[in-house]
Steps between C-alpha positions, in 0.01 A plus 500: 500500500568813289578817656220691289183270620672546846492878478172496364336260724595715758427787386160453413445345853665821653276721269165371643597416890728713602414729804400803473820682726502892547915482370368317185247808437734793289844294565727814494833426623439669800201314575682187386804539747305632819306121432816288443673655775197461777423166370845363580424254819176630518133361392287652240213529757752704734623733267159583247379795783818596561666555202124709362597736836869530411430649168251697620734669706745462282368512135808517299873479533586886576239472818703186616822686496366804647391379786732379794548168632302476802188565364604270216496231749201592704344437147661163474422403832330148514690324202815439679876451391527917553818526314295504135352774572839697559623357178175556350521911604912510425417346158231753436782768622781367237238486179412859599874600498603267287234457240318841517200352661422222255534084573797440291413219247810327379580156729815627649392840610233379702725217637710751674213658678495414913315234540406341163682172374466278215155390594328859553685638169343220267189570648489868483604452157318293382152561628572887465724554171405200348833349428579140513684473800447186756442498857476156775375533836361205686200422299698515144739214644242344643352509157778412280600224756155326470495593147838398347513175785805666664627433887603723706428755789344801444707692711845314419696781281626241292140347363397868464799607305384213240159623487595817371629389142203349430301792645715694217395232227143537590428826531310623186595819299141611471332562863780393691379624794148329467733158442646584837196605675284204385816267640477688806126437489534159442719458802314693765116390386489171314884303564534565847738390710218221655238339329576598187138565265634298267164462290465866470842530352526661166840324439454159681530321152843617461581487879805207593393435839138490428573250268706305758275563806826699655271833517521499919902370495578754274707778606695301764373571820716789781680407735312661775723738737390507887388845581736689742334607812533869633343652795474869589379690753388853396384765704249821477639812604218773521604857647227762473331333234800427324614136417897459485596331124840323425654525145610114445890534309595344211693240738210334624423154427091597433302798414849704359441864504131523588366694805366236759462491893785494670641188674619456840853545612515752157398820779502518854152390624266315754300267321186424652109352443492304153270653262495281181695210353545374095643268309618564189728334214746683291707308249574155727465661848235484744458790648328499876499903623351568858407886546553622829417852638748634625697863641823648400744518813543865626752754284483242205619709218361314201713420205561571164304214380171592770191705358245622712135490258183629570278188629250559204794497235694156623330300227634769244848346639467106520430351219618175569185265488698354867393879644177491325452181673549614885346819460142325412567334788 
């Protein structure tokens, strides 16, 4: 195998099948890094509506930092793992100071912006300035693994700290980030994770474990971690048509820093009838949350981290796809 029939191979595969994704339309760096940072943990079919609204509302980088951060996360809300889309607004905040308002395009620079690591700054560059940088997320090392016949866990940091040499090798000076892309392409629609499409594989020829059969051994399977269960009981607080909020601290094991319902034994309150009930997973809990109704005992001063919100604006608050959940209900 040469690496030039590789890159071409794949290229040409890439040039005819690869989806048609609103990031991939104009790939400004703006439009680049508001994609690589939602699709972190997240499915394409989960973030394509909401990244088209987030730009909407926020069409370039100056909008981003002008706004503040709750509404940036009532924009956000539904894709989860909150804290990107602080990093996402404080980044926006340093290139404006920083870099008079434009994406700074030397590797470096954009390394040191909140929120953005190795990964994020190859693709940003790449895709958006062109320049041969290399990026690995799961579906590169799942990939390169299958590819180049090499064992190991995808998530071990070991295995993924080989990957990235040959990631460097690879990685084309002329449309790097297509090269990366079409990898990433590769991964997510045609060498995925199970079942493999083997026969519709633009590189199978040059593939290891195809030729070995070792296409569904290869990476090395997790070791699976028991989910941690957590139960709360939350309660709705209405006064006047007012609902009582509770700003979650940065201490918290889940849901840091976002406005949610309060729970009880945080304020001095009667629960009473139950109203709705959710599951819900974040990270490796499981999340069970009862809402109760429920009234605040008499001369209850509320703190410090209480809000009292109109009843029509408590969806402008919670965010969190766990509130989402219980208020449908």
């Amino acid at each position: 195998m040469t690496t030039r029939r590789l890159q071409a191979a794949l290229l040409r595969w890439y040039g005819r099948a690869q989806r048609d994704l609103p990031w991939r339309r104009s790939p400004t760096p703006y439009r680049v890094w508001v994609s690589e940072i939602m699709l972190q943990q997240t499915t394409v079919a989960a973030v394509t509506p909401k990244y088209e609204a987030f730009l909407q509302r926020f069409p370039s980088l100056v909008s981003l930092a002008s706004a503040d951060e709750d509404e940036v996360l009532k924009h956000w809300a539904g894709l989860g793992y909150y804290s990107r889309a602080r990093n996402l607004r404080r980044a926006a905040l340093a290139i404006v100071a920083d870099h008079r308002g434009v994406f700074p395009s030397e590797f470096d620079a954009v390394l040191q912006l909140p929120g953005i690591g190795r990964y994020t700054a190859g693709a940003i560059l790449s895709i958006a300035f062109r320049k041969p940088f290399p990026l690995v997320d799961g579906n590169v090392i799942r990939v390169f693994s299958r590819l180049f016949g090499l064992r190991g866990r995808a998530k071990d940091p070991g295995f993924v700290k080989k990957i990235w040499p040959l990631a460097a090798r690879l990685v084309p000076t002329k449309n790097p980030g297509d090269w990366n892309q079409a990898l990433m392409e590769l991964g997510a629609t045609v060498c995925t994770p199970d079942s493999p499409s083997c026969g519709a594989c633009p590189v199978a020829k040059h593939c290891v474990a195809f030729k070995k059969g070792l296409q569904d051994a290869l990476p090395l399977p997790e070791a699976r971690r028991k989910p941690v269960p957590v139960r709360w009981t939350c309660l709705w607080i209405e006064k006047n048509g007012d609902v009582l909020l509770w700003r979650r601290s940065d201490k918290e094991r889940l849901l840091k820093n976002l406005w949610g319902l309060p729970e009880a034994g945080r304020i001095a309150a009667s629960p009473g009838l139950r109203i709705a009930a959710a599951s819900h997973a974040i990270t490796h809990h499981a999340l069970t949350v009862e809402l109760r109704e429920a009234t605040l005992h008499p001369g209850v001063i509320t703190p410090p981290e209480a809000k009292w919100v109109p009843r029509a604006k408590v969806r402008d608050f919670l965010v969190s796809s766990l509130w989402l959940k219980l208020l449908r209900k």
